[in-house]
C-alpha positions in Angstrom: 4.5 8.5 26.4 8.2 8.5 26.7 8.9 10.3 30.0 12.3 12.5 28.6 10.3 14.1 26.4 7.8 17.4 28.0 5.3 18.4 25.9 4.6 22.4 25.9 2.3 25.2 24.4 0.0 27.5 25.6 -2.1 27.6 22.1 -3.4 24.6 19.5 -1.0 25.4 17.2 1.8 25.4 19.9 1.2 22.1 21.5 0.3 20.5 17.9 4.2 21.9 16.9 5.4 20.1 20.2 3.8 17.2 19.5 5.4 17.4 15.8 8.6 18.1 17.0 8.4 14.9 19.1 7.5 12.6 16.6 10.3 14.0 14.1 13.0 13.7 16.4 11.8 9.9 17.3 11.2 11.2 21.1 7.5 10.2 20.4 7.9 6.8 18.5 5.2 5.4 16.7 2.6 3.8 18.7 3.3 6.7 21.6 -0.3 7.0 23.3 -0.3 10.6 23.9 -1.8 12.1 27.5 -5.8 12.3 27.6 -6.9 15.8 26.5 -8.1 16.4 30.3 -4.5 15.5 31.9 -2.8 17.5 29.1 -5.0 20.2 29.5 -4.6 21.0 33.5 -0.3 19.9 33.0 -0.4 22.8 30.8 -2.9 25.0 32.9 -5.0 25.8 29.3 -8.5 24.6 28.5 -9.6 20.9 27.1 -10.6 22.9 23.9 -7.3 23.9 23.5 -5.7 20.4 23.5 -8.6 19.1 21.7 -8.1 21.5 18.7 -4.4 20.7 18.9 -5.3 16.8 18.9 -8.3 17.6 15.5 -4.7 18.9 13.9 -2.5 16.3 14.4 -5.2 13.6 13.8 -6.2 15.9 10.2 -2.4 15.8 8.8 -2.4 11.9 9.9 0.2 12.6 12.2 -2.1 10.8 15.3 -5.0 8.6 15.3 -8.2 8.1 18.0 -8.5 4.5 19.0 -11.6 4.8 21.4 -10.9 3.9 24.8 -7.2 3.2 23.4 -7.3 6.9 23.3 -4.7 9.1 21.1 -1.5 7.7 19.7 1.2 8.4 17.3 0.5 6.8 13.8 2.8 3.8 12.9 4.2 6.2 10.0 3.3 9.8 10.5 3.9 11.8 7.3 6.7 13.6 8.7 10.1 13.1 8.6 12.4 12.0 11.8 15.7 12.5 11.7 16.6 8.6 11.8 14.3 8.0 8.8 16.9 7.5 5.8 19.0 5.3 8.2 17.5 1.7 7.7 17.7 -0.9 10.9 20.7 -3.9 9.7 18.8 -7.0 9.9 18.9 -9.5 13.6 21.6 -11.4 13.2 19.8 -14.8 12.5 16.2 -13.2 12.1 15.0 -14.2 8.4 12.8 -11.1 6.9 9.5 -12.2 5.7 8.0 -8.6 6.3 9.1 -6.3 3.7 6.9 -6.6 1.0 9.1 -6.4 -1.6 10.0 -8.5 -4.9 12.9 -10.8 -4.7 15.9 -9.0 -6.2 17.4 -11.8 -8.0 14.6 -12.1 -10.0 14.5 -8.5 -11.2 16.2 -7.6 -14.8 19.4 -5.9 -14.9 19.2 -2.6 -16.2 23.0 -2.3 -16.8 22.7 -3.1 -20.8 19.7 -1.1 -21.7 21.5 2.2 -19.5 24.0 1.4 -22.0 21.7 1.2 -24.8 20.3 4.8 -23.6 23.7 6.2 -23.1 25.0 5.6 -26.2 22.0 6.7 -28.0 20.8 9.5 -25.7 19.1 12.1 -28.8 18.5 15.3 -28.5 18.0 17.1 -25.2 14.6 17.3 -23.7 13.4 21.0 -22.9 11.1 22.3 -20.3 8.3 23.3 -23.0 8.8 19.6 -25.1 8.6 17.4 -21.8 5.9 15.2 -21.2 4.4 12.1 -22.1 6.5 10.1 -24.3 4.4 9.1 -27.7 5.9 5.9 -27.9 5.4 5.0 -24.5 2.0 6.2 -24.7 1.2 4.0 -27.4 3.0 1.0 -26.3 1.0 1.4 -23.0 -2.5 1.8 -24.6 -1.3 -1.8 -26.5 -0.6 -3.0 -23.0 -4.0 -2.1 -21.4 -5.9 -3.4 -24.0 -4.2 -6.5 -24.2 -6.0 -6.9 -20.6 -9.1 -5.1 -21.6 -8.9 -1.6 -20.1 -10.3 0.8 -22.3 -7.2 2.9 -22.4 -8.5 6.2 -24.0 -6.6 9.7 -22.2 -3.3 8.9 -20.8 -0.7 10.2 -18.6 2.2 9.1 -15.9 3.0 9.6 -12.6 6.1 8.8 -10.1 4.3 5.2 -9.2 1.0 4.2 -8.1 0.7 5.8 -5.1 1.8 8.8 -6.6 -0.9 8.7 -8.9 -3.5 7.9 -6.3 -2.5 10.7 -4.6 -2.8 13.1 -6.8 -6.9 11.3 -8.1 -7.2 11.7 -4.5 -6.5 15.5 -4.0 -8.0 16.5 -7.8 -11.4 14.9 -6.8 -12.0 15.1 -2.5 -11.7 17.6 -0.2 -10.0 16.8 3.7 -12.7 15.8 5.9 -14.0 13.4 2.9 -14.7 10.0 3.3 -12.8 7.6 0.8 -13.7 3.1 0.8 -10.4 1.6 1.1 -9.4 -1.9 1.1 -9.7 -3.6 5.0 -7.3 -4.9 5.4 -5.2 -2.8 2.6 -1.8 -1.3 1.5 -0.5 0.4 4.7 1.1 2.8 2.5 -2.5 4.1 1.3 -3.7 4.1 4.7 -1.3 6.8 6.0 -1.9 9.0 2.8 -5.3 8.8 3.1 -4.6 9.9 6.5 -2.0 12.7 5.7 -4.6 14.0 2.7 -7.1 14.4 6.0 -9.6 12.3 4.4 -11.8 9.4 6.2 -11.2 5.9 5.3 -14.0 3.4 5.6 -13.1 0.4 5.2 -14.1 -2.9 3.3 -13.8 -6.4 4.0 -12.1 -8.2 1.5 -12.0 -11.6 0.2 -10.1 -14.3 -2.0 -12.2 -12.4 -4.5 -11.6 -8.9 -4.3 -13.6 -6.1 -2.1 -16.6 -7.8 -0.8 -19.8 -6.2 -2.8 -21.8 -5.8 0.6 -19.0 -3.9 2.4 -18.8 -1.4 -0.7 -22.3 -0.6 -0.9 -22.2 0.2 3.0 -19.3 2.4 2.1 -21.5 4.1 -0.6 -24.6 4.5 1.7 -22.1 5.6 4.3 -21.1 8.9 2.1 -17.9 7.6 0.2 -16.2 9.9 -2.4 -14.1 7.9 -3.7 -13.5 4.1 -4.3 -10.2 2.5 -4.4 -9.7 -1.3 -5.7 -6.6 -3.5 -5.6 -7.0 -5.6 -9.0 -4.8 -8.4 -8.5 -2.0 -9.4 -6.1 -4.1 -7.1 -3.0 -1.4 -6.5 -0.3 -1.8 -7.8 2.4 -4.1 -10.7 1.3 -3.2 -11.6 -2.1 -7.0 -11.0 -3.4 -7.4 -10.8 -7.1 -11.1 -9.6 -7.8 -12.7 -12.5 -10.1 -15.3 -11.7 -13.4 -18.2 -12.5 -10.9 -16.9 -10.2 -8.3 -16.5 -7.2 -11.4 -19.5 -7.7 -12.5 -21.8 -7.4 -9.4 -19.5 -4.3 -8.6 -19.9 -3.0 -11.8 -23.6 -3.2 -11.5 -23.0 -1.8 -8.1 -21.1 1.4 -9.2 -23.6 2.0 -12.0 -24.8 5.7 -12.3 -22.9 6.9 -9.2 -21.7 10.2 -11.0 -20.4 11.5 -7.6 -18.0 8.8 -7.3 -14.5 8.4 -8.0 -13.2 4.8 -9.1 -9.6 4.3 -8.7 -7.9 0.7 -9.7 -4.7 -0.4 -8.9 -3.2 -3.1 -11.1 0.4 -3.0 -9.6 1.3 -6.4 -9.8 0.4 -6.1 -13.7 2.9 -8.6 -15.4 3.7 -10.4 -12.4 0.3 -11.5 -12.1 -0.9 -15.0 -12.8 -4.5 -14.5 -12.6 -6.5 -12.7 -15.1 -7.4 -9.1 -15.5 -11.6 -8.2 -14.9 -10.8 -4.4 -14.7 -13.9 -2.0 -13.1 -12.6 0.7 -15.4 -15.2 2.8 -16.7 -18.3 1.9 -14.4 -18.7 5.5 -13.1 -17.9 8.4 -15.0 -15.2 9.5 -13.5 -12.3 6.9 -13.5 -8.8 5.7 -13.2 -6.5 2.8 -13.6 -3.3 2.9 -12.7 -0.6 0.4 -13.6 3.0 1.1 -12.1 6.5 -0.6 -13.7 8.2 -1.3 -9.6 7.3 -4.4 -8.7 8.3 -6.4 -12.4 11.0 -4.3 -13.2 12.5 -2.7 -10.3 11.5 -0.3 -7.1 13.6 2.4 -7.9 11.6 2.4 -11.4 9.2 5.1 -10.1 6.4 5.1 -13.3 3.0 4.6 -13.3 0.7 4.5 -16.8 -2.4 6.3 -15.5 -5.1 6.1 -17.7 -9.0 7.2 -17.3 -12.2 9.5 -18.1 -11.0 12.9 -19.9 -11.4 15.4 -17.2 -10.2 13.2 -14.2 -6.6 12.3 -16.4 -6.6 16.4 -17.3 -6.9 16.9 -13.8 -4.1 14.6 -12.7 -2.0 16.0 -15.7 -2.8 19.8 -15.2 -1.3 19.3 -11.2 1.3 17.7 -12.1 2.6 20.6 -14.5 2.1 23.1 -11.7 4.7 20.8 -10.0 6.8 18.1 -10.8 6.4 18.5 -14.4 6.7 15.6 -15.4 8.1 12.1 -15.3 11.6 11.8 -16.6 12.1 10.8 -20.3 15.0 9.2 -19.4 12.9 7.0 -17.1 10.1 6.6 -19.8 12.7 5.5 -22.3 14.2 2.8 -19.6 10.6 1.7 -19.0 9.6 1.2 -23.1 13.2 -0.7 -23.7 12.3 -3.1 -21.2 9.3 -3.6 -22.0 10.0 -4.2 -25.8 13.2 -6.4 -25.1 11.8 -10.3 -25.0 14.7 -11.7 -23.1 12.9 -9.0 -20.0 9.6 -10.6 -20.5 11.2 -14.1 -20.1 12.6 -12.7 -17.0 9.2 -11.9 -15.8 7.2 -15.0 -16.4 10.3 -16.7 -14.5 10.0 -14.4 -12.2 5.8 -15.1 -11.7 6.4 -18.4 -11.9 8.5 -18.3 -8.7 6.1 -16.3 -6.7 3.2 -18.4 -7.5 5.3 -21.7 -6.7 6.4 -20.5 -3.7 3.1 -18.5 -2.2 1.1 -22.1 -3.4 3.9 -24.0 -1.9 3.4 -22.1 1.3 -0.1 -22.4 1.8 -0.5 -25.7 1.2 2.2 -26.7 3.9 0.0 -24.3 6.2 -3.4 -26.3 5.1 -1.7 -29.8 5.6 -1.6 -28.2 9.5 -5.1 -27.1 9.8 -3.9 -23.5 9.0 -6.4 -21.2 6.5 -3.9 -18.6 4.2 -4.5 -16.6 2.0 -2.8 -15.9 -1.6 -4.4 -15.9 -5.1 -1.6 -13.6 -6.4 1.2 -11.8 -5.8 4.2 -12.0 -3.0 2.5 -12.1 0.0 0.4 -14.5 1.9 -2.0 -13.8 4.4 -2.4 -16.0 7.8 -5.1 -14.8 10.4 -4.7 -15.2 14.1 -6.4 -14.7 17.3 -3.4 -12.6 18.9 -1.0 -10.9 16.1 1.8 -9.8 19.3 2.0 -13.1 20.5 2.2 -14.8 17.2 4.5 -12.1 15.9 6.8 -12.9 19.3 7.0 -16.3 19.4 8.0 -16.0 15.6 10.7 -13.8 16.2 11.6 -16.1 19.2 12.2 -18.5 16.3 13.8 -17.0 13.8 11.2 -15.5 11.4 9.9 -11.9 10.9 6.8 -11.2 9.5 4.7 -7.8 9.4 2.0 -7.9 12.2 -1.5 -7.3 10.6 -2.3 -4.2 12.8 -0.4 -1.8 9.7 -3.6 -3.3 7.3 -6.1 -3.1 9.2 -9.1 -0.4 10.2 -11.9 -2.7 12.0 -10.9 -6.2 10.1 -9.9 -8.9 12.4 -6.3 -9.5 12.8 -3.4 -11.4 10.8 0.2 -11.7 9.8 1.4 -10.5 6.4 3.9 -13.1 5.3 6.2 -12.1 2.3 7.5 -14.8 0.2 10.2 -13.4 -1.8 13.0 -14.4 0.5 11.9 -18.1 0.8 13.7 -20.5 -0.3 12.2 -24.3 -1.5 13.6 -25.5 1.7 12.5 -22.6 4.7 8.1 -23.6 3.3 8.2 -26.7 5.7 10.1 -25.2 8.9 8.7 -21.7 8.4 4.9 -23.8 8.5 6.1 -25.9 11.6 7.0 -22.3 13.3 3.7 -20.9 12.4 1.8 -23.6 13.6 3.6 -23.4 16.8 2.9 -19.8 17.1 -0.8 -20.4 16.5 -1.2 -22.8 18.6 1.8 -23.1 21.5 2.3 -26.1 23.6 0.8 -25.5 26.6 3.7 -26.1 29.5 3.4 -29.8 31.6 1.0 -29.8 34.5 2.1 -31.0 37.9 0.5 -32.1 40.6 1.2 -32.4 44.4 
């Protein structure tokens, strides 16, 4: 723990809001192991209860996790603001950025022309009472779905997948509920699940998809809720296969307590087919978001599923947000309608899969295993992610350290390859495979 900052409180809820405080204003920095609840407790003359109670908090909002004999430490993103948050690092001078995540921008369709198009054409002004799900949209969505065989029956949107998820999340569980998740899986579900104060459990994934064993230990071990990457899985570019839907589908038969979330973010960038889960339990959802095709700041999702789980999702969201902008909705729909777009998209698939295949096979001709059915990303395991993450740095390349994806999976590198260009595949493979396996230094004897 950083030695400026003093931790106080003579109650649970006043060391918890020290601890807080510390995290917002970056003096506790993620990764921050904080004191062992017996030291804490005789610094701050109280009782072991007390810090222990103050701890449960913290580790119930997700603000800390318990790491065994690694003992308490600040979460890599806490769900709480600090100060420095909006202001993002500039890049190392020289240091190419393979850890983002994110789709490369010069493949994403301008939107200039079709804000045009919607400025010029604007209609009649949307009222609180008349807001809500486009009809149009709606039905050019269900088309959409079906195309890729979801049964796409009640509808509904939300500000992106994770959005979405959230809200399944807090319509069907409770905190203190366990929820199967993806291991390794989307970092950014990982801290919500934490934030929501539910318990993750995770499940080993393969080229395949979630690996039917691991789910049905998840099931046995209490799961509430089951939540499946279709294609394009971040980190690890799974994409589940008809096999793999099928044996979960026989899996997730008659399990009336469980909640079945899909999310097919990827959608059109996708090169692999569709074999959707939706509608093996009775209460569903699948969730298809507009970001990573058309744009980030494009903050839509189509949620569609079982009748009472896509009222529930609906009902919440007109006790808050409302609803998603129309003005959105109608940027969404032109895009999607406008065929010069689409061309832009298989282009843009194209590119991913050429250079995610191009990458993996430079890393096989070396004796290196990736992985990367679909999507941006590849994923590399290794024996030691710090050292492989250093000596990569050391070189010139960045990459996200597996540690963000993982629960109890072993560990890896999540290797984004939107910024690659035809000509980094072979020297970012050479630095890999020095980073995997250094050179020892020369041996000298007397």
């Amino acid at each position: 723990m950083s030695a400026r900052y003093q931790l106080t409180g003579t109650t649970a809820v006043e060391i918890s809001a020290s601890i807080e405080s510390g995290i917002r204003t970056d003096a506790l920095p993620p990764g921050t192991a904080l004191p062992p609840v017996r030291a804490l407790a005789a610094e701050l003359s109280v009782s072991p209860a007390t810090v222990a109670r103050a701890y449960q908090e913290l580790r119930q909002r997700g603000l800390v996790a318990t790491a065994g004999r690694h003992g308490t430490r600040v979460r890599p993103r806490p769900p709480v603001a600090a100060r420095r948050s909006a202001l993002r690092p500039p890049p190392a001078p020289g240091l190419r950025d393979l850890s983002a995540g994110e789709p490369d921008p010069r493949l994403l369709p301008p939107l200039g022309p079709h804000l045009a198009a919607l400025a010029a054409d604007a209609g009649a002004p949307i009222s609180y009472s008349g807001a809500g799900v486009l009809p149009e949209l709606a039905e050019a969505a269900r088309a959409r779905l079906a195309a890729d065989g979801v049964p796409a029956g009640e509808l509904t949107l939300t500000g992106g997948a994770l959005d979405g998820i959230e809200r399944l999340l807090g319509a069907h569980l409770r905190p203190g509920d366990a929820v199967a998740v993806e291991d390794p899986g989307w970092a950014n579900l990982l801290d919500l699940v934490a934030a929501l104060g539910l318990r993750p459990i995770g499940v080993p994934v393969d080229d395949e998809g979630p690996i039917v064993a691991g789910v049905a230990a998840a099931l046995a071990a209490g799961a509430r809720a089951l939540i499946v990457t279709s294609r394009a899985q971040n980190p690890t570019g799974a994409a589940v296969t008809a096999a793999r839907a099928a044996a979960l589908r026989d899996l997730l038969a008659g399990r009336p307590d469980l909640l079945l979330v899909e999310d097919d973010h990827a959608a059109e960038l996708a090169r692999v087919p569709l074999h959707p889960l939706a509608g093996a339990t009775p209460h569903w959802a699948f969730l298809r978001s507009a970001s990573k095709p058309f744009g980030p700041d494009l903050r839509l999702a189509v949620l569609t599923g079982d009748e009472t789980t896509v009222a529930r999702v609906a009902g919440r969201a007109r006790a808050g947000a409302g609803w998603v902008s129309t003005v959105l909705q109608r940027l969404v729909l032109a895009l999607w309608r406008d065929p010069d777009v689409s061309e832009l998209i298989e282009d843009a698939a194209d590119s991913y899969d050429r250079r995610r295949q191009a990458l993996l096979a430079a890393l096989a001709a070396r004796g290196l295993v990736g992985h990367g059915r679909s999507g941006i990303n590849v994923w590399l395991p290794v024996s030691d992610e710090t050292s492989a993450v250093t000596a990569l740095r050391d070189a010139g390349w960045s990459v996200a350290p597996g540690a963000l994806y993982r629960i109890a999976g072993p560990p890896g590198l999540r290797i984004t390859v939107s910024p690659l260009e035809d000509a980094d595949v072979e020297p970012l493979a050479d630095a890999l495979t020095r980073a995997l396996h250094p050179t020892p230094p020369p041996h000298f004897t007397a």
